[in-house]
C-alpha positions as CSV (number, residue, x, y, z in Angstrom):
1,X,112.7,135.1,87.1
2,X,113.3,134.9,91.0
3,X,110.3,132.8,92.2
4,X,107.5,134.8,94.8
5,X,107.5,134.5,97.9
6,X,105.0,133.0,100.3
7,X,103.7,135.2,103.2
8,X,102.3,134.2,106.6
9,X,98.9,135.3,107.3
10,X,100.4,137.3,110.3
11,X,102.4,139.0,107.9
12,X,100.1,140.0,105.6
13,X,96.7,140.6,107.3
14,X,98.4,144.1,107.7
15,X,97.5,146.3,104.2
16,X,99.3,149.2,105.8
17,X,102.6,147.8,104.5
18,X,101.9,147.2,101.2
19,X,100.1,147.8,97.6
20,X,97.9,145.1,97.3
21,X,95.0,144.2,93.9
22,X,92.4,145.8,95.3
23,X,94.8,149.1,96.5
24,X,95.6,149.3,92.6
25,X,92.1,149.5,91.5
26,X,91.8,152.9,93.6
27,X,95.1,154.2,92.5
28,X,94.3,153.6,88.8
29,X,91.1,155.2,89.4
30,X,89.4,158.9,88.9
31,X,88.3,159.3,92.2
32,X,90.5,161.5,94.2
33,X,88.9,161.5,97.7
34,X,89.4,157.7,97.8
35,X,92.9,157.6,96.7
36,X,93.6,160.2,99.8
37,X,91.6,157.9,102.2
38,X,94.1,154.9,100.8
39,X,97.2,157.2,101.4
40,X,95.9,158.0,104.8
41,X,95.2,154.6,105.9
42,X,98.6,153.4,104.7
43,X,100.3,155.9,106.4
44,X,98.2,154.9,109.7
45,X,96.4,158.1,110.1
46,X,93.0,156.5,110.2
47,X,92.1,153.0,110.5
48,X,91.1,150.5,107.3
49,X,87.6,150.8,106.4
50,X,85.4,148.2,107.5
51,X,83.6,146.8,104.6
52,X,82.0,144.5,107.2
53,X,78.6,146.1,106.8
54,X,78.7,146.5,102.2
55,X,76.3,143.9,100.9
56,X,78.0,143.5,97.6
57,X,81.2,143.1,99.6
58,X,80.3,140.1,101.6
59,X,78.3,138.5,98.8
60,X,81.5,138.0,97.1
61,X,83.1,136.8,100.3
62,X,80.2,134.3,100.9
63,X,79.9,132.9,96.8
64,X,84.0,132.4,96.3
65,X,83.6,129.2,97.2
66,X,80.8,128.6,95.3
67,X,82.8,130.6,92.2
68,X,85.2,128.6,92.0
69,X,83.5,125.2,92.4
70,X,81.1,126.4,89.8
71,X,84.1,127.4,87.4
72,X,86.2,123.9,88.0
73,X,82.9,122.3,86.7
74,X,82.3,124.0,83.3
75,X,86.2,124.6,82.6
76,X,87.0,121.0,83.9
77,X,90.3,122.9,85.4
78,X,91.0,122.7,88.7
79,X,91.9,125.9,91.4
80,X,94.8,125.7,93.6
81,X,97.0,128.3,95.9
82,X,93.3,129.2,97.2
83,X,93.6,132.3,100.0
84,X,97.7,132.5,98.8
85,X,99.4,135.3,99.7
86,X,102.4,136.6,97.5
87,X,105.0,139.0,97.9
88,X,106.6,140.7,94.8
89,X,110.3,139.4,94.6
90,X,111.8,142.5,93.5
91,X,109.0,145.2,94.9
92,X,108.6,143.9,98.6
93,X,105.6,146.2,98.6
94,X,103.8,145.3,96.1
95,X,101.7,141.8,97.5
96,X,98.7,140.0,96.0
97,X,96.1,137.4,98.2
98,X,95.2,135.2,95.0
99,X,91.6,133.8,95.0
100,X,93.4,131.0,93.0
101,X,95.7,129.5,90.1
102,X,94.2,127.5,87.4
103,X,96.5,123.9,87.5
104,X,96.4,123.2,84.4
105,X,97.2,126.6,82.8
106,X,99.0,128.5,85.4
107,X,96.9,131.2,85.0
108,X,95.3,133.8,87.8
109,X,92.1,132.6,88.9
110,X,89.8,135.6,90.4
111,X,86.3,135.1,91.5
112,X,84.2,138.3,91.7
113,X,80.7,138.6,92.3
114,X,78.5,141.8,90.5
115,X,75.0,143.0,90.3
116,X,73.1,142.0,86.7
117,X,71.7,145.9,85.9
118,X,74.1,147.0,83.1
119,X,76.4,144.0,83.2
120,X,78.6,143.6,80.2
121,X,81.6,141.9,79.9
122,X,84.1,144.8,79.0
123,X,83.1,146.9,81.8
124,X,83.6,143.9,84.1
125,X,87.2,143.5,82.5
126,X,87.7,147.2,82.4
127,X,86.5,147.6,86.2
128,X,89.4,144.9,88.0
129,X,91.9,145.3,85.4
130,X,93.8,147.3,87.4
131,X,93.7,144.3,90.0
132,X,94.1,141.8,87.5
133,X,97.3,142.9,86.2
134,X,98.8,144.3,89.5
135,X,98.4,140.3,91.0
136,X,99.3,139.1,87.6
137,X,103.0,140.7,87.6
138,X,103.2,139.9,91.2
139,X,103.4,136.3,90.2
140,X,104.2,136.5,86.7
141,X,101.1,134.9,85.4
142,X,101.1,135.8,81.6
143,X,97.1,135.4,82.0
144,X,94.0,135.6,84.2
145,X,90.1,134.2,84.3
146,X,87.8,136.2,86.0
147,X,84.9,134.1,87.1
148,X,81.6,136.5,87.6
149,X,78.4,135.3,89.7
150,X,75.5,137.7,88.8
151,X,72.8,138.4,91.2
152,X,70.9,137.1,87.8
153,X,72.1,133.6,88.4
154,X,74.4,134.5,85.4
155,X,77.9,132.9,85.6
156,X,80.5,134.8,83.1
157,X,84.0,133.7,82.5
158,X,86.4,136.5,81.0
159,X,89.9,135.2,79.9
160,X,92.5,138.3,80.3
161,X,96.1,138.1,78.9
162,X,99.0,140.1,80.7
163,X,99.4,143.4,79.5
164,X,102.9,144.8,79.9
165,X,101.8,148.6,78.4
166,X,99.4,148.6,81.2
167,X,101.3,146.7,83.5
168,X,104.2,149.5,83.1
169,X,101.4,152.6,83.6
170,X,100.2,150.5,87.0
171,X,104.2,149.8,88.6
172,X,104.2,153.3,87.4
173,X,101.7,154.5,89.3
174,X,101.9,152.3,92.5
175,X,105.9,153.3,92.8
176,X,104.7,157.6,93.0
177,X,102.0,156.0,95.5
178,X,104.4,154.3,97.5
179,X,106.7,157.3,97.8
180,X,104.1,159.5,98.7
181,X,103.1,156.9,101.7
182,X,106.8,157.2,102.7
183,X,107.3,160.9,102.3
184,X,103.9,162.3,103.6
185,X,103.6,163.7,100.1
186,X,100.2,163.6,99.3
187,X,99.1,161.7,96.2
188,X,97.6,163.3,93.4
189,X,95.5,161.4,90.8
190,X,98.0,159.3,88.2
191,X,95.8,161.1,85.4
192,X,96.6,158.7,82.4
193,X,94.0,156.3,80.6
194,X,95.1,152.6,80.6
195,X,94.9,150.8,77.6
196,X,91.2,148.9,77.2
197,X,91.5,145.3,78.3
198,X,92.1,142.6,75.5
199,X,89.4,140.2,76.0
200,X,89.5,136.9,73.9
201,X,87.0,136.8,71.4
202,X,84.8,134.1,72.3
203,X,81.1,135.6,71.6
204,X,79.0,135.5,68.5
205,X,76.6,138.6,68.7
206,X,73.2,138.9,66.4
207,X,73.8,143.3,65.2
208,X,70.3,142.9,63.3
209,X,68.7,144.9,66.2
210,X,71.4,147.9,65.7
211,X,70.0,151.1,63.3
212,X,73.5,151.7,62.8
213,X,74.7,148.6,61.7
214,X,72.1,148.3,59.1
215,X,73.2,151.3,57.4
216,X,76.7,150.8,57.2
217,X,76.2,147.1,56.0
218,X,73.4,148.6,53.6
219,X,76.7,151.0,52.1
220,X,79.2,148.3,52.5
221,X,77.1,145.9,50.2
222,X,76.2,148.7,47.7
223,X,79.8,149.4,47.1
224,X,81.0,146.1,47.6
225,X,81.4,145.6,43.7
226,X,83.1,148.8,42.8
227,X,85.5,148.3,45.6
228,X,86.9,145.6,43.9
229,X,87.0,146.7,40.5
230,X,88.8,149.5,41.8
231,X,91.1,147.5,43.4
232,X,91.5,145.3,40.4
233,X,92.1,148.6,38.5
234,X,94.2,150.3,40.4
235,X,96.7,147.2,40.3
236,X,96.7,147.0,36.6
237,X,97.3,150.8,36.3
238,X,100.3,150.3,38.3
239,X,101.6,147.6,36.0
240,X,101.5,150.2,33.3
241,X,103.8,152.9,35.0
242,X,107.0,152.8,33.4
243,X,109.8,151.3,35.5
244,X,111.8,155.1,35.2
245,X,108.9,157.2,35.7
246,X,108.2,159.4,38.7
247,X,105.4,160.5,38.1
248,X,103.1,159.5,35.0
249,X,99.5,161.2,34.4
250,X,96.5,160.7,32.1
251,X,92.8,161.1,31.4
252,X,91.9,162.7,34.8
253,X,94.6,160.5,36.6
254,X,97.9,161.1,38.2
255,X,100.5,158.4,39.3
256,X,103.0,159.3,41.2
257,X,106.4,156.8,42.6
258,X,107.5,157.5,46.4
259,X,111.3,157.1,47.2
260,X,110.7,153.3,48.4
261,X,108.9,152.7,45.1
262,X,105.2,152.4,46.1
263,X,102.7,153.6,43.6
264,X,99.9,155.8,44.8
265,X,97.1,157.7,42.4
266,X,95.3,161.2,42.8
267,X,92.7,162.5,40.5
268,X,93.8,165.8,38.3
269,X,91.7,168.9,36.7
270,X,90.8,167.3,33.2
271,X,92.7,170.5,31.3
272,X,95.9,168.5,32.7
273,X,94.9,165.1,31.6
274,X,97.0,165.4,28.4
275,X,100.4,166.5,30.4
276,X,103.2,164.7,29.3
277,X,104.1,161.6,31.0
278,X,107.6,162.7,33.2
């Protein structure tokens, strides 16, 4: 794979030229007046919005430091390429400014910083996965951490693996972007779902508190037993089909043999049960 290039800060500080994480999360999006604004400031009709005065914005500016130094203490990993800026190799437009790499892994370090009310985990992932696997096949990172500061004092770490389903969908996307930035075309709205991230499964959750769970494990455990005997039945049954037989049937049962030989078993009216076996 041909290795990406470094950019000066000159050459990147202007976003006009390119699709960067953060463009991605807006063109993956649903909300149209936004994606226009994008298209409009890459085409230099109005000027970048100044996110100079957004709270949230500059709290994450002001704790990436503190992100990452936070993260390198509980992982025991270290952060490099801090403030990097990358150019696609193949796709000169497409360009990432990576919060970090993890050293020992190799994988995309991202440090983001979100309110507590309504924090979960998947919509964290699910809200800069867009961003996380645009920079991700900028530099072929096969994975990503995203290290969250809450304004609860809650630190969250959220391993994501490369996803080339989505990844297609998002080069998809950027390239009718793109062309609409160099035709004047105006962009419409990509208008697919991407798939839901693929978290690792690192948390153990108590489900006592859950109505629904308490039914369903109430069924499962009732029928737990008879599950298995029908299982156990089922198999026997099959070992008593004929080798030749296509179809056998009997006492309220049918068997019947598909093409590739599996067995599978239907109930019949009980004036059939004492059909012939065929």
């Amino acid at each position: 794979m041909i290795p990406p290039k470094r950019l000066s800060l000159n050459h990147a500080a202007d976003r006009r030229r390119f699709v960067g994480g953060s463009d991605a999360r807006i063109i993956m999006g649903e909300d149209e007046d936004k994606l226009i604004r994008l298209w409009r400031e890459k085409r230099g009709e109005v000027e970048t919005q100044d996110l100079s005065g957004e709270l949230i914005v500059q709290l994450g500016k002001v704790t990436e430091d503190l992100n990452r130094t936070w993260y390198e203490r509980n992982s025991g990993h270290r952060v490099d390429e801090v403030q990097r800026l990358v150019r696609h190799p193949i796709h000169k437009w497409m360009r990432a400014t990576l919060d970090g790499r993890v050293q020992q892994t190799g994988a995309l370090f991202e440090a983001k910083f979100m309110l507590p009310w309504n924090f979960s985990e998947e919509a964290a992932a699910e809200k800069h996965m867009a961003q996380l696997q645009h920079n991700m096949w900028v530099v072929a990172a096969k994975s990503a951490v995203l290290s969250i500061i809450t304004g609860g004092g809650q630190w969250v770490e959220i391993k994501v693996h490369a996803d080339p389903l989505y990844q297609h969908l998002l080069l998809t996307a950027e390239k009718k972007f793109w062309r609409c930035v160099q035709t004047g075309e105006s962009p419409s709205l990509f208008g697919t779902e991407a798939p839901r991230p693929r978290l690792e499964a690192v948390k153990v959750v108590d489900m006592s508190p859950s109505n629904s769970w308490a039914e369903l494990a109430a069924t499962y455990l009732r029928t737990r037993a008879a599950h298995q005997d029908h299982e156990i039945t089922k198999a026997e049954l099959k070992k008593l089909v004929p080798e030749d037989a296509k179809e056998a049937s009997g006492h309220g049962i049918r068997a019947k043999r598909s093409k590739s030989g599996a067995i599978s078993f239907d109930p019949i009216q009980m004036e059939d049960s004492n059909a012939p076996v065929q």
